[in-house]
C-alpha positions as CSV (number, residue, x, y, z in Angstrom):
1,X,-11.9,-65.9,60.6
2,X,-12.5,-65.8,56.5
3,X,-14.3,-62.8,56.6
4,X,-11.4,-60.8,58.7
5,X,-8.8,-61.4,56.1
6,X,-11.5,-60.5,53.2
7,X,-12.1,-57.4,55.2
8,X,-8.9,-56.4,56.2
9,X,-7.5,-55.1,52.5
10,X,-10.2,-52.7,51.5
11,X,-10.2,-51.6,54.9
12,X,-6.8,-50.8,54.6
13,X,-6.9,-49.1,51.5
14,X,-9.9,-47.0,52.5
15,X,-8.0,-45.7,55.5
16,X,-4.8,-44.8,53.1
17,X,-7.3,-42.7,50.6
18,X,-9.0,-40.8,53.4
19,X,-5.5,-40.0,54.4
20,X,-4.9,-39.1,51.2
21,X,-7.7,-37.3,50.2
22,X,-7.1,-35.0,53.5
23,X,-3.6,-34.6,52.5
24,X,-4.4,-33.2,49.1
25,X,-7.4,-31.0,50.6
26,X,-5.0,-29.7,53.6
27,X,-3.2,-28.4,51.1
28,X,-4.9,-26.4,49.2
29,X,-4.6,-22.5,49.3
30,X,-1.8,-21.3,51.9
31,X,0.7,-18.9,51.4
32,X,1.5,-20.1,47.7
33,X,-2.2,-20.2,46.3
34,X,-1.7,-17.1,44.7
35,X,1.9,-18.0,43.0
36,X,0.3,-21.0,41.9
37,X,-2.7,-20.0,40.4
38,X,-0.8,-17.4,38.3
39,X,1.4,-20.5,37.3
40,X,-1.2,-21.8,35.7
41,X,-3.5,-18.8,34.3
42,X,0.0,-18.6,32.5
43,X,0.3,-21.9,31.1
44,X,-3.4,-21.9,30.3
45,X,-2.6,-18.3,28.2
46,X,0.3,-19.6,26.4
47,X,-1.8,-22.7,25.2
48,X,-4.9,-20.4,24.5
49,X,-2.2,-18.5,22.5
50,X,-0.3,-21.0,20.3
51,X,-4.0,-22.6,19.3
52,X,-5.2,-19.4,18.0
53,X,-1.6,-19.1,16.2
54,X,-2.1,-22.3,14.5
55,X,-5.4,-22.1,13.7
56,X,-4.4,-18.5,12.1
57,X,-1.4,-20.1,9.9
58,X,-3.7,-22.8,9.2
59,X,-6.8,-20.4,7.3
């Protein structure tokens, strides 16, 4: 009976990350895909943006 309570907690946990993992995949896209991928094209341009301004005030 050892080697059922060695097993039993990775077991557990791998059943919890599968559920995760299909969580996180299930919800990708949908109706808000599109708000949130212009979310973060923004966030990405303002960064791009204030690197190139301090790397300009910097030369």
């Amino acid at each position: 009976m050892d080697y059922v309570s060695a097993l039993v907690p990775p077991v557990v946990m791998a059943v919890f990350f599968i559920g995760l993992i299909r969580v996180i995949v299930k919800t990708q896209g949908g109706a808000m895909k599109a708000k949130e991928d212009a979310a973060v094209d923004a966030a990405i341009a303002r960064a791009e943006s204030a690197r190139q301004a301090s790397s300009t005030t910097e030369a």
